[in-house]
C-alpha positions in Angstrom: 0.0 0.0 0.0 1.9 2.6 -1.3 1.1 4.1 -4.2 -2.7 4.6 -6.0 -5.4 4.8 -4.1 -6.9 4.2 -0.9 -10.7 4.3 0.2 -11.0 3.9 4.1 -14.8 2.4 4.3 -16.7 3.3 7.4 -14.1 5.6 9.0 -15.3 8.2 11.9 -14.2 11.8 11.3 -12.9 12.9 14.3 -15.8 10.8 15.6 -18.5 11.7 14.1 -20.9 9.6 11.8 -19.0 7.0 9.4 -18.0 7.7 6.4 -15.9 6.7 3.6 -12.6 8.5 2.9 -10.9 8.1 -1.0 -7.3 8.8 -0.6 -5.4 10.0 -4.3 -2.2 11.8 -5.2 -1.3 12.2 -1.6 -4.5 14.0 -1.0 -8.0 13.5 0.5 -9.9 13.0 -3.2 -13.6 12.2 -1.5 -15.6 12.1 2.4 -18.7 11.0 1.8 -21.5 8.3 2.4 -20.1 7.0 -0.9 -17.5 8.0 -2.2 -17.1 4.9 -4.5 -17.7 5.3 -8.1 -15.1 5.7 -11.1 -12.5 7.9 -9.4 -12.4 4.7 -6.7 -12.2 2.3 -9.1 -8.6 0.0 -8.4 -8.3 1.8 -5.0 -7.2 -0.6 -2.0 -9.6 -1.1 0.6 -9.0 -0.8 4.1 -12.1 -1.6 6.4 -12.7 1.3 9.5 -15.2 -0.5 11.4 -16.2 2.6 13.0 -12.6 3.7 13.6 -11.6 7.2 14.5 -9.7 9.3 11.3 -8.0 11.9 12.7 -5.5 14.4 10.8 -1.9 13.2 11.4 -0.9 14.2 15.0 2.2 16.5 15.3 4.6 16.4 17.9 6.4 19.9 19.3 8.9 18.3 21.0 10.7 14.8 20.3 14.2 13.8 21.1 15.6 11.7 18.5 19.2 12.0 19.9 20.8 11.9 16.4 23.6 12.8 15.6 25.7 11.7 18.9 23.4 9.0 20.9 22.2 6.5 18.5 22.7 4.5 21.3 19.8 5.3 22.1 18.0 6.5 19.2 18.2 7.1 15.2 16.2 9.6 13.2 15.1 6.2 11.5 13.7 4.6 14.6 12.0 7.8 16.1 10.4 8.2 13.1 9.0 4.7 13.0 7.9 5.0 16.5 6.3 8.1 15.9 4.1 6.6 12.9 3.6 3.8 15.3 1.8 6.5 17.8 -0.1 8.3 14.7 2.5 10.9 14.3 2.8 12.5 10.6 5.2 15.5 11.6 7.8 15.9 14.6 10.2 18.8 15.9 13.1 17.2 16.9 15.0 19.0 19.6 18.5 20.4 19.5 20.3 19.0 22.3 22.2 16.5 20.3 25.7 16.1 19.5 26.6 18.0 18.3 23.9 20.8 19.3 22.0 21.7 16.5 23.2 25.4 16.7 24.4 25.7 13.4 22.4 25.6 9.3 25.3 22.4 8.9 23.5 20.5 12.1 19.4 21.4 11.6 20.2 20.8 7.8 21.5 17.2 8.5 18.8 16.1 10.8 16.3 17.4 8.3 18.0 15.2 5.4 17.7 12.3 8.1 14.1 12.9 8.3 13.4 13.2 4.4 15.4 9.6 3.9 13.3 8.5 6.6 10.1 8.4 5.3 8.3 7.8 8.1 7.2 11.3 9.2 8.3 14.7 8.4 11.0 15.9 10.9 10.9 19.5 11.6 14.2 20.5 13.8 14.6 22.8 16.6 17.4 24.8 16.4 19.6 25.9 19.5 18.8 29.2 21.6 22.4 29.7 22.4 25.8 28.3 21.6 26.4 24.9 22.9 23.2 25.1 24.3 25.5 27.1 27.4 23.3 30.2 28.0 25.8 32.5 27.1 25.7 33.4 23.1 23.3 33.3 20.8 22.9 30.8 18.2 22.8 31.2 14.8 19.5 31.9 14.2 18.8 33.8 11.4 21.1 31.2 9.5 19.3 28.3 10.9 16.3 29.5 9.7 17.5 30.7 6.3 19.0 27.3 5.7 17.0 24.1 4.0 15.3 23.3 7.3 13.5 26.5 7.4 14.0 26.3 11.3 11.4 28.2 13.3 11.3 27.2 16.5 13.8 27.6 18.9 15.1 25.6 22.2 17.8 25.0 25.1 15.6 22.1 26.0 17.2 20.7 28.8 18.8 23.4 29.7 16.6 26.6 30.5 17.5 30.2 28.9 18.3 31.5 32.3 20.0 35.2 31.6 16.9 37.4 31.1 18.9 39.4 28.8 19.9 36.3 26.3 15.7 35.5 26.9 15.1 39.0 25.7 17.6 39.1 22.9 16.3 35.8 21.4 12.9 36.8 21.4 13.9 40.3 19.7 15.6 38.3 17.2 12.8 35.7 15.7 10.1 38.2 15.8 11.6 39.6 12.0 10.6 36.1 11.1 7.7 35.0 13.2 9.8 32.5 15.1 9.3 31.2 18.7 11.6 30.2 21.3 10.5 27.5 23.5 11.7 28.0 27.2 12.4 24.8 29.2 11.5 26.7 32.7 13.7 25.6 35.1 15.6 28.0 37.4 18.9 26.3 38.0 20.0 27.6 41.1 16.1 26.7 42.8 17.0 23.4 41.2 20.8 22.2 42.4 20.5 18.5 43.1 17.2 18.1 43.0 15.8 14.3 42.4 12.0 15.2 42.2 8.9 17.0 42.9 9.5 19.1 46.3 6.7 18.0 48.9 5.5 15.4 51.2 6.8 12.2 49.0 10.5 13.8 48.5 10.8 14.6 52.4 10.0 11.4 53.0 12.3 9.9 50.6 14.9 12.3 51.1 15.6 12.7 47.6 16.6 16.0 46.9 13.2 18.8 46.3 12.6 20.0 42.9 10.2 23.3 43.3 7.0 24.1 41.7 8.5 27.8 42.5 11.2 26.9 40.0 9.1 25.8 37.3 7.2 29.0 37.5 9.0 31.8 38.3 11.4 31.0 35.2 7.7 31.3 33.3 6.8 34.4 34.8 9.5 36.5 33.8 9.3 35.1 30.1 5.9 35.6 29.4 6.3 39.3 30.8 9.5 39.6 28.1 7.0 38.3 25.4 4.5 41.0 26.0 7.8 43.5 26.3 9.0 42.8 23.0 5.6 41.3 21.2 7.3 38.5 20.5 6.6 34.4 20.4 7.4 32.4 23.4 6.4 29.0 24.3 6.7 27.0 27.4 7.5 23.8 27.0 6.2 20.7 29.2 4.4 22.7 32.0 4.0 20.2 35.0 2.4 22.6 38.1 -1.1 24.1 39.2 0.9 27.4 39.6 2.1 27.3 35.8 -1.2 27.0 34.9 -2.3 30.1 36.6 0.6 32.5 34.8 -0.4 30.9 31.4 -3.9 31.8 32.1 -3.1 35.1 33.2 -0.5 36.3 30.2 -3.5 35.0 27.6 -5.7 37.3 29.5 -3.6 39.6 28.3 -3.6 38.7 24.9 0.1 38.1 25.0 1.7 36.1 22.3 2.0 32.9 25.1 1.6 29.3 23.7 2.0 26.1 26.1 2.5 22.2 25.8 1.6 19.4 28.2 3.2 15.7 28.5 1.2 12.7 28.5 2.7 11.5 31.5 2.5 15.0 33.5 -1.9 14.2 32.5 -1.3 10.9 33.9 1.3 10.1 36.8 2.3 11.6 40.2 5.4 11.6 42.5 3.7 9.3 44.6 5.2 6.8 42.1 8.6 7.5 42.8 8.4 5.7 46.2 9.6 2.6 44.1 12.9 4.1 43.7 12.3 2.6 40.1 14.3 5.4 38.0 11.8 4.8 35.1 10.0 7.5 36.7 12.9 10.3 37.1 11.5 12.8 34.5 12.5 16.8 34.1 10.7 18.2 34.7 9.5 15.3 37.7 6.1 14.0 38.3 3.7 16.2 40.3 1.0 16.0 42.8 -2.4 14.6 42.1 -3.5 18.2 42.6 -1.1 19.5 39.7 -2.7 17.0 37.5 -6.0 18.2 37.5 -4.9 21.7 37.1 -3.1 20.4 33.9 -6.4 18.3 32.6 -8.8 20.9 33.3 -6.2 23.3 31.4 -5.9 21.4 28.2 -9.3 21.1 28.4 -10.2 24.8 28.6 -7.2 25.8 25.9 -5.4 27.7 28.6 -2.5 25.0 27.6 -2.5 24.4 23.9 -1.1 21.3 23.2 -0.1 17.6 24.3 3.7 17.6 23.5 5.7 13.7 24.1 9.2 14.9 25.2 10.0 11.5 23.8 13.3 11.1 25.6 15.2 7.7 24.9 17.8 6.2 26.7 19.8 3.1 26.7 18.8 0.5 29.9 22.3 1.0 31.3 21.5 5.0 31.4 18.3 4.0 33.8 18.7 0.4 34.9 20.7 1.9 37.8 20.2 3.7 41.6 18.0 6.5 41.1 20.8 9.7 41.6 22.6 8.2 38.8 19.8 7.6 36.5 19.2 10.1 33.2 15.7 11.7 33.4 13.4 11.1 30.4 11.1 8.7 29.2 9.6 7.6 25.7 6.3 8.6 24.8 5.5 9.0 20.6 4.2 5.1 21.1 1.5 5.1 23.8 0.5 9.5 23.8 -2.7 8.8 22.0 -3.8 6.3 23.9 -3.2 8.1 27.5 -4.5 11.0 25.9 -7.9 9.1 25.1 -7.8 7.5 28.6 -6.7 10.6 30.6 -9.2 13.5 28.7 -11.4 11.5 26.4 -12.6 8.5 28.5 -13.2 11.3 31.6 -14.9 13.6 29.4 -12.9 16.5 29.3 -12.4 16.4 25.6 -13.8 15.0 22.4 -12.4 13.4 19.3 -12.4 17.2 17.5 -10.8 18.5 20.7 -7.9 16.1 20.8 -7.1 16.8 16.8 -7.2 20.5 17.7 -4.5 20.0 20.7 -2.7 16.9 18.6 -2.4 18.2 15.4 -4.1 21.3 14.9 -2.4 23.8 17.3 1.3 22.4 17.2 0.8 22.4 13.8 0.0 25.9 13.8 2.7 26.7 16.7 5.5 25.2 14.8 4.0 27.0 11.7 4.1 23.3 9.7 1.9 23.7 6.6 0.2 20.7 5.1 0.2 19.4 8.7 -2.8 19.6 11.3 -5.7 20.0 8.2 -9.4 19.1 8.4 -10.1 15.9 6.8 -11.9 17.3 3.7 -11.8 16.8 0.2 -8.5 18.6 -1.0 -5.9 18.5 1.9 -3.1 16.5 2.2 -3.6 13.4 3.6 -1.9 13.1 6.1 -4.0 10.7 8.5 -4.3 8.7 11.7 -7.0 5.9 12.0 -7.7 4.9 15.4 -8.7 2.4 17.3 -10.5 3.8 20.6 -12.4 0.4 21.3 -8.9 -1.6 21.5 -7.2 -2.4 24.8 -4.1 -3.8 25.7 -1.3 -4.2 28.2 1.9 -1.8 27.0 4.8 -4.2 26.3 8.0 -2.2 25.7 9.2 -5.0 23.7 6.8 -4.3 20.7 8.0 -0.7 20.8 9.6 0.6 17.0 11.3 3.1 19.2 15.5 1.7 20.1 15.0 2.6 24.1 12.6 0.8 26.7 12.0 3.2 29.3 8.6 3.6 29.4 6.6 4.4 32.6 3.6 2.6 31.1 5.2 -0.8 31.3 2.1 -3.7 32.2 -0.4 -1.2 32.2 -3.7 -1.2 30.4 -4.5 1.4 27.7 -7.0 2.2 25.3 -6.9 2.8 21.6 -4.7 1.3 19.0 -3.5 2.9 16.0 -4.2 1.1 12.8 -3.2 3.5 10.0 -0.9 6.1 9.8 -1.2 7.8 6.2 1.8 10.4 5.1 0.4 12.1 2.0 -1.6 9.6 1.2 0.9 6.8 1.8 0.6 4.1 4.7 3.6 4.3 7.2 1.7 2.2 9.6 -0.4 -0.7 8.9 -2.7 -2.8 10.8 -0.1 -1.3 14.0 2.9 -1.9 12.4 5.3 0.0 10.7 4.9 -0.3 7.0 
């Protein structure tokens, strides 16, 4: 299933009423009751059963740790795992080696993606040299060069020198760019193991602040409005975070924010396993914090379900928690605890999770031909789903080359069937094609 046509019999448009879907030239030819006439005729037929179609999800933030750690992960792999998880388009973040902080770098990744064929890869470029916080980047080359780089991060490292912040915001506005702040104020943060309460004092593992998290997105979102430019905060974890994000859109401040699937899902509480499958940055928060963050994405105050797909090798986490790296894969199973943590509870519905899946990254990252309505005309670029389907996670069917997944022997919904890049399957039947 490759090339020609495809009609998707009895598929649910973002869950509405089924229809049939004709797939040609890498576009969406026909929806309708029945599209099947002469322009169908030879076109492979895939049976939806009452699936869900969803535009191709898009993903603001994925680690796929070439060049440097293919130890861990390949553009090749992450962008098999992402079909896997109904991804058509991914940013892949700069803190690789080396950093992508340079047109040579962002230009090779986005080669690596094109040969891939699994997904587009959009990178992220570099804030500052070496990802050090103490020079900018090149950005106005980066985003002259082949990769047409727009968005801009120290991910894993915060911007911390207000003056770099402000000079980097300055800089992308002349071409409607965006720097995406990972907020994390370093010195509130020395040591720390995990989220700073009741579970860390009794662990004595070393506090990681909500304070820290926060006041880092305080001052940003106040240098946004200052200099009308783009920022973005990326995986927001606290009840507190919320508020400020709430606030600075009151505003009407250029402010756009991303949640993780695991921050909607898991708590700190878990980390009194001492399991380092759980050491995350930014860490697990309260059960408190995770309401805050599902009502949020609920009400739009935070825009968009992010992965933070973060590979690692078992040696880099099959160790004592100190020593552990903090991360965790997500592109495979983010649908599916998106469906169980917002759609399942009611908070959102099929439309709701394309508009904070594909739609608004989409529109964030400014991808065109990604995060379209399925209609007659745009790119197909597609996702069917399986909401009815559950099954236990088992790291060992993951496409992705790291393990370290928190979901391990749990039990989600939804299953993704198809994954359609311009019309072509990358996914079949669950599998990469």
């Amino acid at each position: 299933m490759t090339t020609g046509k495809t009609l998707i019999r009895g598929a649910r448009p973002l869950g509405a009423d089924p229809v049939d879907v004709l797939l040609a030239d890498g576009r969406i030819a026909a929806v309708g009751t029945d599209p099947n006439g002469p322009d169908a005729s030879g076109a492979e037929i895939i049976e939806a059963n009452g699936a869900v179609l969803l535009p191709g999800l898009v993903d603001l933030h994925t680690h796929l740790r070439e060049p440097g750690r293919e130890d861990s992960e390949t553009v090749l792999t992450g962008t098999r795992a992402a079909a896997r998880g109904g991804f058509t388009a991914v940013h892949a973040m700069a803190n690789t080696f080396p950093v992508a902080d340079t047109a040579g770098v962002v230009e090779q990744v986005w080669r690596l993606g094109r040969s891939s064929g699994y997904c587009d890869v959009q990178p992220v470029g570099a804030v500052t040299v070496g990802l050090e916080g103490k020079q900018l980047a090149e950005l106005g080359a980066m985003h002259e060069s082949a990769a047409g780089v727009r968005v801009f991060s120290d991910d894993g490292k915060c911007v911390d020198d207000a003056v770099i912040m402000r000079r980097a915001l300055e800089y992308v506005k002349a071409f409607d760019g965006v720097i995406a702040q990972h907020a994390q104020e370093p010195r509130l943060t020395e040591d720390a193991q995990m989220n700073e309460g009741t579970v860390s004092a009794e662990l004595g593992l070393g506090g990681w602040p909500a304070v820290a998290e926060e006041s880092i997105i305080a001052r940003d979102v106040l240098l946004a409005a200052h200099v009308d430019s783009r920022v973005h905060i990326c995986h927001l974890s606290t009840a507190g975070s919320v508020e400020i994000v709430r606030w600075a859109k009151s505003k009407g401040w250029r402010v756009t924010a991303e949640v993780t699937p695991h921050h909607l899902l898991l708590t700190d509480e878990l980390v009194r396993s001492y399991d380092p499958v759980y050491k995350v940055n930014p860490p697990l928060r309260t059960e408190r914090d995770v309401r805050a963050l599902r009502e949020a994405l609920a009400d739009g105050t935070i825009d968009c379900v992010a992965t933070d797909h973060a590979p690692h090798p078992h040696e880099d986490k099959d160790c004592e928690w100190p020593a552990a790296a903090m991360g965790m894969v997500g592109l495979e199973t983010a649908l599916s605890v998106v469906q169980h943590t917002m759609v399942d509870t009611g908070l959102l519905d099929w439309a709701g999770v394309a508009e904070r899946m594909s739609h608004r990254p989409a529109e964030i990252g400014r991808l065109t031909g990604h995060g379209r309505p399925v209609a007659p005309g745009e790119p197909a670029n597609l996702v069917l789903f399986d909401p009815d389907h559950r099954a236990v996670v088992d790291p060992g069917s993951f496409a992705s080359r790291s393990r370290n997944t928190p979901y391990r022997e749990m039990e989600l919904p939804g299953r993704v069937r198809y994954t359609f890049l311009r019309g072509r399957a990358t996914v079949v039947e669950g599998e990469p094609a």
